[in-house]
N, C-alpha and C positions, 0 to 999 in steps of 0.2 A: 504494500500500500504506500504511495508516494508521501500519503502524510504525517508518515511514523517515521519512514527512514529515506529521506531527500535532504536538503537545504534546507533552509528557514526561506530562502527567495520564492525557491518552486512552491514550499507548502502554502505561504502566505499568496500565491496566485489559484492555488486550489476551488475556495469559494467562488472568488469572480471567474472559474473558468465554468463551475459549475450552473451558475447564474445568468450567464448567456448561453448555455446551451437547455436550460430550463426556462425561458424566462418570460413572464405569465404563466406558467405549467407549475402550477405546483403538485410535484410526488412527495409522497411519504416517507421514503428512504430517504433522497433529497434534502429534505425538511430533518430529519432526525440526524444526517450530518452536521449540517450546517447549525443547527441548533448547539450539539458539541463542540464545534469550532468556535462558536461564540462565548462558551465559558473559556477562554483559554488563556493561559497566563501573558501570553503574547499581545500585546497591545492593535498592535498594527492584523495581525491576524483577526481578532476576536470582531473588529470596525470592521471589517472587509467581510465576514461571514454574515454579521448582521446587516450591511446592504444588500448582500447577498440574499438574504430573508426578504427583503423588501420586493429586492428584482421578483423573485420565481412568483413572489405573490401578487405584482402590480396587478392593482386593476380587480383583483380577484375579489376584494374582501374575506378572504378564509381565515376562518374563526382558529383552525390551529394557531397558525402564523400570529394571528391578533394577539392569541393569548401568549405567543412564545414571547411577543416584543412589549406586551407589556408588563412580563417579569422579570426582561431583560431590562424594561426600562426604571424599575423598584432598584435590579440588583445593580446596577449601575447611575443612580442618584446623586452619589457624591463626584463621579468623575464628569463633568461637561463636554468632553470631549466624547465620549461615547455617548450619552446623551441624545449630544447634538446627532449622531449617528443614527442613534433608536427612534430619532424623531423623524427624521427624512424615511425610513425602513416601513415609519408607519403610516406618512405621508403618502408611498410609492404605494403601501399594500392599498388606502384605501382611497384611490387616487378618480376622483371626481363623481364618487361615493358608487363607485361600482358601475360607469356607464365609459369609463377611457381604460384600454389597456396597452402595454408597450405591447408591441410587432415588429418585429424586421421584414416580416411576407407580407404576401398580398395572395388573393385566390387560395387561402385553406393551404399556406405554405407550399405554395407553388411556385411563387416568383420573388426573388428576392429584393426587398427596397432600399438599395444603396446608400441612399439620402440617411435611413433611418438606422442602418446601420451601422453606419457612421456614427450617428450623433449617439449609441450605443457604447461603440468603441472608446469614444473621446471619454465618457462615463468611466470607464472600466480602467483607462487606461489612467484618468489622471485619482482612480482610486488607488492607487499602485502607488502614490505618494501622497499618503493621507496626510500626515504632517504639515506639509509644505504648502502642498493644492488645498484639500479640502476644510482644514483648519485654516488655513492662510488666507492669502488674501482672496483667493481664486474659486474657493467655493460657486462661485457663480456657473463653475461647466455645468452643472446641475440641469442647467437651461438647456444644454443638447440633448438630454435626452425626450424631449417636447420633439425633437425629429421623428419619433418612434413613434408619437402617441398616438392613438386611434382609437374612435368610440367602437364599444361595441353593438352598438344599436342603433340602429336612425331612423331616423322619425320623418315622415314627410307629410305636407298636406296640400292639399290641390284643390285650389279655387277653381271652382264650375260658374262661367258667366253665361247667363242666358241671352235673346234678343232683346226680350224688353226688360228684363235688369241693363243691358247695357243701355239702350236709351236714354232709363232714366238714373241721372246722376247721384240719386241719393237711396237708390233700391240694389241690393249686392244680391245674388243666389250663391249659397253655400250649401253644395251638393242638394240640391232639393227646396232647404230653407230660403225661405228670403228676408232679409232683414232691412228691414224699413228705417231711414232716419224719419221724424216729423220735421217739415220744414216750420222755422221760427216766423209769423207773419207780422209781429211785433217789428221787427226792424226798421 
């Protein structure tokens, strides 16, 4: 297993490799990794497993994930810097309350959207120097991953105009209905 006996460089890429290749997909094995890698004495690992929670869950609202980062976010109350972590994690799980998820595809992962994986990458990548970037001054990459994002639902409605709604300027037909302004004769 890489994350027992590698580097400390390769293990602490472990999560975020896991995290794009899950992401919006949350599995249960997955989820019980990464949950262990976030108790972990390692600093910079422990941050990186818990955005890692966030990624596999965007969008998702799933209630494991909820509950894992909100006792990560108890056991980690004194440190701010993770914290600030556990609170973007939970930002990402419940991201625009459950109607935006991240995507790199399009067509049921059939084609891939470059743009978005991109702004993916640049996430991932300037997580790789949490200290620096995402404490520092530069937190703001945060903003690329808005390339990825996509509802998962949409809504459309479609105004139906008939002959004599269109005539009359103040009568509209909405599929069927019509709705009448009164004209004000006061004026």
């Amino acid at each position: 297993y890489m994350g027992q006996y590698c580097e400390i460089n390769l293990k602490r890429a472990v999560p975020l490799a896991l995290a794009v290749l899950n992401i919006s997909n949350p599995q249960i094995a997955i989820m019980d990794i990464l949950s262990k890698l976030s108790h972990d004495t390692d600093a910079e690992l422990s941050q990186r497993a818990i955005i890692a929670l966030g990624l596999i869950g965007s969008g998702t609202n799933n209630s494991r994930i909820a509950g894992m980062l909100r006792q990560l976010a108890v056991y980690y109350n004194k440190e701010p810097n993770h914290l600030f972590v556990v609170r973007i994690a939970q930002g990402l799980l419940h991201m625009g309350k459950g109607l935006i998820s991240i995507q790199p595809y399009y067509s049921d992962r059939f084609l891939l959207h470059k743009v978005g994986m991109a702004g993916i990458i640049t996430l991932l990548h300037s997580c790789l120097d949490m200290a620096n970037i995402m404490h520092g001054k530069y937190h703001w990459t945060l903003y690329y991953l808005g390339l990825a994002m996509y509802p998962r639902m949409l809504f459309t409605l479609c105004l139906l105009y008939t002959s004599d709604a269109a005539d009359d300027l103040l009568c509209v037909d909405l599929g069927g209905r019509r709705i009448i302004k009164k004209k004000n004769y006061n004026q």
